[in-house]
C-alpha positions as CSV (number, residue, x, y, z in Angstrom):
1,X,122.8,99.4,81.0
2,X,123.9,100.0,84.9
3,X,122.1,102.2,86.8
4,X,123.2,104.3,89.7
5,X,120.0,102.8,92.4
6,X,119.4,104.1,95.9
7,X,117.3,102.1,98.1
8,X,115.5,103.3,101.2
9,X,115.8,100.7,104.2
10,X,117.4,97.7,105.3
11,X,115.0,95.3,106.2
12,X,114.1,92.0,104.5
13,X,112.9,93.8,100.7
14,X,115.2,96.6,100.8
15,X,118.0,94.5,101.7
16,X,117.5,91.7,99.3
17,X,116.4,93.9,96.5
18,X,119.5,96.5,96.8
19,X,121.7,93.1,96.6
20,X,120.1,92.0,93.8
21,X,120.4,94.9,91.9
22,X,124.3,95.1,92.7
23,X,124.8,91.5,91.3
24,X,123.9,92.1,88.3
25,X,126.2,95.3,88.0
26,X,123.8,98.2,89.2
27,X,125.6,101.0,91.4
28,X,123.2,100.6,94.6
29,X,123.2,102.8,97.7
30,X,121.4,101.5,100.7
31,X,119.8,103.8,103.3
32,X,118.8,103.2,107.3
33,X,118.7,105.2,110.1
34,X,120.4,102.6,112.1
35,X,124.3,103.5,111.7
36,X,125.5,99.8,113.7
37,X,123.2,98.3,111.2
38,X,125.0,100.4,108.5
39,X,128.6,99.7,109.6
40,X,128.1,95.6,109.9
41,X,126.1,95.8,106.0
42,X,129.5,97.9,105.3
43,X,131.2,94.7,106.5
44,X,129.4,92.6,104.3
45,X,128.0,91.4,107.6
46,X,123.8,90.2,107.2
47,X,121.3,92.2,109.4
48,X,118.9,89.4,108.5
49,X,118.8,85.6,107.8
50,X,118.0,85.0,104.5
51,X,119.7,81.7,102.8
52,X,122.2,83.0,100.1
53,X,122.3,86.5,100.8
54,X,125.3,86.7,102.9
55,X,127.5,85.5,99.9
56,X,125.9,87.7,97.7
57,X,125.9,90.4,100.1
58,X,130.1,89.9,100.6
59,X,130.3,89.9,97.1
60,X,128.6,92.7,95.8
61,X,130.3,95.0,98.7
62,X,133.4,93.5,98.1
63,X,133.7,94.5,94.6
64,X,131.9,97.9,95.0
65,X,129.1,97.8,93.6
66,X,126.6,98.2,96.8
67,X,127.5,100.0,100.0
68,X,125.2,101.4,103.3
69,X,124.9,104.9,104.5
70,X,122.8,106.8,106.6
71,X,123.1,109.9,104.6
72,X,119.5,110.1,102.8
73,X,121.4,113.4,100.4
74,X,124.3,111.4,99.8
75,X,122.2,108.6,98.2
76,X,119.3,110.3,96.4
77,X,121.1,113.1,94.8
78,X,123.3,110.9,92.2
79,X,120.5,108.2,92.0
80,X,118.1,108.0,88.8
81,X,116.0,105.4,90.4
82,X,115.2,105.2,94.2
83,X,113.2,102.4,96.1
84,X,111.6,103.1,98.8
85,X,111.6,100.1,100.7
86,X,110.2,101.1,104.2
87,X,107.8,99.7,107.1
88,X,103.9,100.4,106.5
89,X,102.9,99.0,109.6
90,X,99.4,98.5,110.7
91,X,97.0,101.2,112.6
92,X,95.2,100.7,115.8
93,X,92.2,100.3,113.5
94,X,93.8,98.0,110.5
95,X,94.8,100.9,108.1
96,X,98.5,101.2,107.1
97,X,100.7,103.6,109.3
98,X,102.2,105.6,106.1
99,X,104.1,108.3,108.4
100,X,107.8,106.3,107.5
101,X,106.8,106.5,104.1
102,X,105.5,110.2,103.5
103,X,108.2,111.4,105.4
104,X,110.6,109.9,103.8
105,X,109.1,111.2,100.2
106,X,109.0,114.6,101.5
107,X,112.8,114.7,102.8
108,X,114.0,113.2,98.9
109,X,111.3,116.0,97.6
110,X,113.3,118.9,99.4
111,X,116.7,117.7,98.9
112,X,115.8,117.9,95.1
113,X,114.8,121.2,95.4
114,X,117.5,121.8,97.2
115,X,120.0,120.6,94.7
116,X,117.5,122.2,92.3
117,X,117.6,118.6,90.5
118,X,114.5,118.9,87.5
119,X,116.2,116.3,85.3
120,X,114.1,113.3,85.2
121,X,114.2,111.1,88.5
122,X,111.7,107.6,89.2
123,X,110.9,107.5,93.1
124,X,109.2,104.1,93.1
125,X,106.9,102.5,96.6
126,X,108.3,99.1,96.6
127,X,106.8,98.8,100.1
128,X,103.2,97.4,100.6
129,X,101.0,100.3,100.6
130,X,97.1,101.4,99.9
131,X,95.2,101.9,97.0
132,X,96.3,105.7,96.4
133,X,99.3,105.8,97.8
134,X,101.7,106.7,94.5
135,X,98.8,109.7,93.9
136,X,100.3,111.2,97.7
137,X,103.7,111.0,96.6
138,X,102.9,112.4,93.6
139,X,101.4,115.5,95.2
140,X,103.7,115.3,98.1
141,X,106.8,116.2,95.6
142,X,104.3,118.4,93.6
143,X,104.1,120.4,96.3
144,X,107.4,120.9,97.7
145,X,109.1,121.2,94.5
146,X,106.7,122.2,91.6
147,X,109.3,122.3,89.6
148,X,110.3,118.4,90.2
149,X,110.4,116.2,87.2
150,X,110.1,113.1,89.5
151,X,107.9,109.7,87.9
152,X,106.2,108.1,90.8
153,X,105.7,104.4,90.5
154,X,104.7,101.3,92.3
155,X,106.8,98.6,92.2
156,X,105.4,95.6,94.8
157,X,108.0,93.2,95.9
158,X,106.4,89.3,96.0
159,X,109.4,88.0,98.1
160,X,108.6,85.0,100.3
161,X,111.1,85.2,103.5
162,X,112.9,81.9,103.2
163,X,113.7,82.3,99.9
164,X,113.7,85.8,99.2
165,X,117.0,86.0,97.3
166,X,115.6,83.0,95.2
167,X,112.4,85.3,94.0
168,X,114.4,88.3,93.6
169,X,117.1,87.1,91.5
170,X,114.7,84.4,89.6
171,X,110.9,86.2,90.0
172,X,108.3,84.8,89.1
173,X,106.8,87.8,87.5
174,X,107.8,91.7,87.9
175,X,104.9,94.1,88.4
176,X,105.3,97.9,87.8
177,X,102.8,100.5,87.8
178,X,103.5,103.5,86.0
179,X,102.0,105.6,83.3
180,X,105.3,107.4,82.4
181,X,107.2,106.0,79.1
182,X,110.2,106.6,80.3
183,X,109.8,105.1,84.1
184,X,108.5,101.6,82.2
185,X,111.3,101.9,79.8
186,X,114.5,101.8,82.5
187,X,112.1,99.6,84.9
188,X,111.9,97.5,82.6
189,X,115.6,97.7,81.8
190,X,117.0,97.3,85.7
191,X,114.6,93.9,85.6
192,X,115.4,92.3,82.3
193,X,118.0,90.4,83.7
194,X,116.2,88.4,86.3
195,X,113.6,87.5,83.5
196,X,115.8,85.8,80.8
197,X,114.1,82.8,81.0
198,X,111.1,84.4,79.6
199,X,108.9,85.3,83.0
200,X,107.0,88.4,82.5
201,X,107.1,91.8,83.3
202,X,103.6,93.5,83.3
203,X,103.2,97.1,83.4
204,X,99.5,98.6,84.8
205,X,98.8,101.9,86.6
206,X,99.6,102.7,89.7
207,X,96.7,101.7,91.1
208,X,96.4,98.7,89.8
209,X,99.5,97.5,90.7
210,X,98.9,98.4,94.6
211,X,95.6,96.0,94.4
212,X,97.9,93.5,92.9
213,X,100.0,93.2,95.8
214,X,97.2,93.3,98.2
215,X,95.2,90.5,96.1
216,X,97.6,88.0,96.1
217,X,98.9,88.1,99.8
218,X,94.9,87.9,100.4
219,X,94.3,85.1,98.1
220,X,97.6,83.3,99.2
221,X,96.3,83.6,103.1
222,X,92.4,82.7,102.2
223,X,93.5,79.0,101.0
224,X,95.3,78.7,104.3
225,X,92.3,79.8,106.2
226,X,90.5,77.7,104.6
227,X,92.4,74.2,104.8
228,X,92.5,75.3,108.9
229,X,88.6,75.8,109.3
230,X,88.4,73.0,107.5
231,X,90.8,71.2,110.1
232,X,87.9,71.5,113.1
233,X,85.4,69.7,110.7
234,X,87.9,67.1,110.2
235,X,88.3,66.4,113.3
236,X,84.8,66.3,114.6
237,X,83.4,64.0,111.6
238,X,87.0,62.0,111.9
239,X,88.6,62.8,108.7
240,X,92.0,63.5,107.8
241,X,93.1,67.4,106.9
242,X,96.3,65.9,105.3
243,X,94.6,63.2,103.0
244,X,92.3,65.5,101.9
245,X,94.6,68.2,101.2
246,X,96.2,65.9,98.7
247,X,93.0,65.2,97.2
248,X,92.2,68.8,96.5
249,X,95.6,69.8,95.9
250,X,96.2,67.3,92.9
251,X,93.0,69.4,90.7
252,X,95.2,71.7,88.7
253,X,92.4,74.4,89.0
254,X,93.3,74.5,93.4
255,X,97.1,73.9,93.2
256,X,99.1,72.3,95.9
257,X,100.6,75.3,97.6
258,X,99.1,77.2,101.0
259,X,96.7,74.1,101.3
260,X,98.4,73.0,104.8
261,X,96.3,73.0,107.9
262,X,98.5,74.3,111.5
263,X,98.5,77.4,113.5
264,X,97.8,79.7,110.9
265,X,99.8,82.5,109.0
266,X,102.1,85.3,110.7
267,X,104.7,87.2,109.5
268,X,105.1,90.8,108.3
269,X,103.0,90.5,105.6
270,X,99.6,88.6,105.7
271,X,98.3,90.0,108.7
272,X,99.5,93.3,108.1
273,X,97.7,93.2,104.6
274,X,94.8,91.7,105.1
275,X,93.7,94.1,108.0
276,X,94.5,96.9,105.4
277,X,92.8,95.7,102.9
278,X,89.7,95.0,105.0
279,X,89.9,98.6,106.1
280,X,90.1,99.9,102.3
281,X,87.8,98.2,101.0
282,X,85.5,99.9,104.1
283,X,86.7,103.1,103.8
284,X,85.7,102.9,100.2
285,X,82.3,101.1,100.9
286,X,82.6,97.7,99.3
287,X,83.5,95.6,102.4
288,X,85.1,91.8,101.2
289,X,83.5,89.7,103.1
290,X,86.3,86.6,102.3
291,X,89.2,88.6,103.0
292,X,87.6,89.1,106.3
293,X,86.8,85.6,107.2
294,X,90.4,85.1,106.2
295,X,91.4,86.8,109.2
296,X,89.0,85.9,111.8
297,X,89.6,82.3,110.9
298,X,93.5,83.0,111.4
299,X,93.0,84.4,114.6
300,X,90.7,81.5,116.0
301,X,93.2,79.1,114.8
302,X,95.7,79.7,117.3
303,X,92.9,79.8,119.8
304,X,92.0,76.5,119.4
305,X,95.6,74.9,119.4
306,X,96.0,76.6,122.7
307,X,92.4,75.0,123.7
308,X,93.7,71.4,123.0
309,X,96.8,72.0,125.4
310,X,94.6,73.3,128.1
311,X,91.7,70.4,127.8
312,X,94.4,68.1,127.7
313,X,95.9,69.3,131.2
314,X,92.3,70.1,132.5
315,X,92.9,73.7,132.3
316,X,95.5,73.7,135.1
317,X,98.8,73.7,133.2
318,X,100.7,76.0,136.6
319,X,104.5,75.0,137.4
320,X,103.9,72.4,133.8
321,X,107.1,72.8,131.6
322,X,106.8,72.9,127.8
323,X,109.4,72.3,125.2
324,X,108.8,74.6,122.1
325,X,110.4,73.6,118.8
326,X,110.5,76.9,116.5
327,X,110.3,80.4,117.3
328,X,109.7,82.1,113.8
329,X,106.8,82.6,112.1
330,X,108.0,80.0,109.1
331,X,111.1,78.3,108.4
332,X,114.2,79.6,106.7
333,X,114.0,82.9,108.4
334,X,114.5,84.6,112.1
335,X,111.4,86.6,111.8
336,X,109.2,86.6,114.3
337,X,106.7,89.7,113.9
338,X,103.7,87.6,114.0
339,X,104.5,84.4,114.9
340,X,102.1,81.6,116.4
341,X,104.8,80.9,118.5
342,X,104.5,83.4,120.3
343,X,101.1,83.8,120.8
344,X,100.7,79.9,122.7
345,X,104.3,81.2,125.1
346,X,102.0,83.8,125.8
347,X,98.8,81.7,126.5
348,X,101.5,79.6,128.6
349,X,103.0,81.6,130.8
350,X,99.3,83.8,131.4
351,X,98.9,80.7,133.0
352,X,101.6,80.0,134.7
353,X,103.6,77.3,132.8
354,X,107.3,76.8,132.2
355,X,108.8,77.2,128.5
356,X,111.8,75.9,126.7
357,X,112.6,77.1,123.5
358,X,114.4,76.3,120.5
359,X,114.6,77.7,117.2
360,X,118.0,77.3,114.3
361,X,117.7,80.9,113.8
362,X,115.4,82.9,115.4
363,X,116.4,82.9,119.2
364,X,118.0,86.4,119.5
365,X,114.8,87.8,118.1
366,X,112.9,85.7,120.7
367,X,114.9,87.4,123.3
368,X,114.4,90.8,122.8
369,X,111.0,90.0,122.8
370,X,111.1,87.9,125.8
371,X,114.2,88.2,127.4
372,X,114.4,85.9,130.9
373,X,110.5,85.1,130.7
374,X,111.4,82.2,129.3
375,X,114.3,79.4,129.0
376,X,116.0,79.4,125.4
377,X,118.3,76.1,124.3
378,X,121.3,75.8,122.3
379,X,119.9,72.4,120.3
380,X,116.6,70.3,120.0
381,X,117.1,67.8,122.5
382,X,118.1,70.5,125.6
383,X,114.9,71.4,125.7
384,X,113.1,68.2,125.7
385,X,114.8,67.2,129.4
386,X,112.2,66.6,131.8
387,X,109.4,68.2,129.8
388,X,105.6,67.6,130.3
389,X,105.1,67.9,126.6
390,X,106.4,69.5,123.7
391,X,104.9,71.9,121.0
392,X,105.8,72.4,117.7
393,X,105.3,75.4,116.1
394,X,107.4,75.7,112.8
395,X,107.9,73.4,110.5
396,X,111.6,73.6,110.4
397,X,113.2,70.7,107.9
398,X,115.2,69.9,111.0
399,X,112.3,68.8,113.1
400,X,111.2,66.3,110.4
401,X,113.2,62.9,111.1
402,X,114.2,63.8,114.9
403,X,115.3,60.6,117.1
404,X,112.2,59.6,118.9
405,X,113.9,57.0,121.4
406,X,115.7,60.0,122.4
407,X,113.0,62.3,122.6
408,X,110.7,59.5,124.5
409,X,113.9,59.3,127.4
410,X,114.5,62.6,128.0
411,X,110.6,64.1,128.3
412,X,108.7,63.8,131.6
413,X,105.7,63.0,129.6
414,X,106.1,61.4,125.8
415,X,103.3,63.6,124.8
416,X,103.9,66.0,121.4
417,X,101.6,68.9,120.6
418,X,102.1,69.2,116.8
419,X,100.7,72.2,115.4
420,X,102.2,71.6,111.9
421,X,101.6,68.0,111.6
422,X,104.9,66.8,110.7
423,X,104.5,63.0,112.0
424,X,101.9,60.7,111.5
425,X,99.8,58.4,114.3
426,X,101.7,55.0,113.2
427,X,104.9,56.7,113.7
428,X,104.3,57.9,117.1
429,X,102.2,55.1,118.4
430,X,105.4,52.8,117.3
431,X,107.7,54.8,119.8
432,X,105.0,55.2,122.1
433,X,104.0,59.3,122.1
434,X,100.8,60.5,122.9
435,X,100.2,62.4,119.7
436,X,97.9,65.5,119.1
437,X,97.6,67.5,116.1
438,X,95.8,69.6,113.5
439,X,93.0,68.3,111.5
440,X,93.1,64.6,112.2
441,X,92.3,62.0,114.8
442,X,93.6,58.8,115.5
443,X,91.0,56.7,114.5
């Protein structure tokens, strides 16, 4: 059956997931504080890019099923489930900043007892959160409205940015965790018809389902850490990262997926999760010792990409201009919370070098960040004119099969820096590029 659905922010899950549940016939209420953001959503107008959510998006508002307000009362009080779909972003000292969250809980807790609304209501965290954190909504709405008849459950979203509408509308398994009958029963009712094709739906506790989330994004991140310490072994006993990915990637017991050595992970998620976790697991006295190699490994990563430009220059890099192919953290999106990208135009300019962006998507995000700091093109090649080298940073599908003679006439210097090892040595040695990357050497 339809449900009437309010979901709690905009961003990249609650946006996608609200959508989702419009399309297939849900009556879904978005919420953000933002009302420009609100009035271009209204429009049908994307906020984010996301491949095939601006059709589905029109769509959906078109035929009035979904629509944006920033009226939190206006939303919750018809709505039998509500996401909430909000930023848990990370502590000075790694732990998740709940404030967005709790507040939020406590504002839906007082307009039901406002509205004096005891029928039964599902609030369910669909944001990344702690170990615990359903228990505090819980006893946040148990003690503002004792009289509440509200199911708290955790719902964790496993949406890769890039293809986000792809998991949300095909997943590849839903995760609830709930302990109420009737909370599993119309969960498991809103998400039946993404799973026709048989995927499953699991249903643990609370608590288990926040570890879940946690696990995965921690497991997913430790196999790139791994392939990129791996990288500086390869290239000090003069193997190949790439050839022995596909070694290990072919045993069915390893996979082929996250094994691919660059500038290591970014994005709103992994970092963000893994420092959280870390801090849990501390807080609670059973430190994880991988998940925390996980990270420092990530962070060294970067380091030593920017190392090889520096050696390569001598250290003195001053009045050098570099041409930077991609902005965001990972291709098919504009995000850029995170991204290795930005960490070497920082390294750059600290010392005193010239950059020239481009990126298909992520530009204006660059520039609020940024702003005149740094030089921003409106294609590939722009960038490339008179460069002393250039650096790739995301592996954008674009960058794959560029024209090298091009490339070769318009740089200063044929020299790429290739920190997601799209080309091979043959290939650049043909068109004459001096050709340094991640994990292998040209033998």
């Amino acid at each position: 059956m339809a449900y009437k659905i309010c979901v709690v922010g905009t961003g990249y899950v609650g946006l996608v997931s609200g959508t989702s549940f419009a399309a297939t016939g849900n009556d879904v209420i978005c919420v953000d504080i933002d009302p420009e953001k609100v009035e271009k959503l209204n429009q049908g107008i994307p906020t984010i890019f996301e491949p095939g959510l601006e059709p589905l998006l029109q769509r959906n508002v078109r035929d009035g099923r979904l629509r944006f307000t920033t009226n939190l009362e206006e939303a919750v009080v018809p709505s039998l489930v509500t996401f909430l779909c909000l930023p848990t972003p990370p502590n000075e000292d790694g732990s998740a900043d709940l404030t967005h969250l709790l507040a939020v809980a406590k504002e839906i807790a007082e307009i039901f007892k406002k509205h004096n609304i005891t029928e039964h209501r599902i609030v369910v965290n669909k944001s990344t959160v702690p170990v615990g954190t359903a228990d505090k909504v819980r006893a946040l709405f148990a003690e503002v409205f004792p009289e509440n008849n509200v199911d708290v459950a955790s719902n964790p979203e496993f949406l890769r940015e890039g293809f986000a509408v792809e998991d949300s509308m095909k997943p590849e398994r839903i995760v609830i965790g709930t302990r109420s009958k009737f909370a599993e029963e119309v969960l498991r009712d809103l998400y039946e018809p993404f799973v026709r094709s048989g995927n499953p739906i699991y249903v643990f506790d609370e608590r288990t389902a926040e570890v879940v989330k946690y696990a995965a994004n921690s497991f997913l991140a430790t196999k790139i850490s791994f392939m990129n310490d791996l990288s500086a072994f390869c290239e000090a006993v003069g193997a190949d990262i790439e050839k022995v990915r596909i070694g290990i990637g072919s045993d069915s017991r390893i996979g082929k997926r996250f094994l691919f050595a660059g500038l290591g992970f970014g994005g709103s998620c992994f970092p963000k999760d893994i420092r959280a976790l870390i801090r849990t697991a501390e807080e609670v006295g059973t430190p994880l010792a991988i998940v925390k190699a996980t990270y420092e490994v990530n962070q060294k990563q970067i380091r030593r990409f920017i190392d090889k430009i520096l050696n390569y220059f001598s250290g003195d890099i001053k009045d050098k201009t570099f041409a930077l192919w991609g902005l965001s953290f990972k291709p098919n999106t504009d995000d850029v919370r995170e991204a290795p990208a930005f960490k070497i135009i920082d390294a750059l300019l600290e010392q005193g070098a010239k950059v020239f962006a481009y990126d298909p998507e992520a530009i204006d995000n660059t520039k609020k960040h940024y702003g005149d700091k740094i030089l921003y093109a409106t294609n590939m090649y722009e960038c490339l004119e008179n460069a002393d080298a250039l650096i790739i940073a995301t592996e954008w599908t674009v960058f794959r099969n560029p024209d090298f003679k091009k490339m070769k006439d318009l740089m200063k210097n044929p020299l790429i820096f290739d920190g997601r090892n799209l080309y091979t040595f043959e290939e650049m040695g043909k068109y004459g590029f001096d050709y340094i990357c991640v994990g292998r050497v040209k033998l």
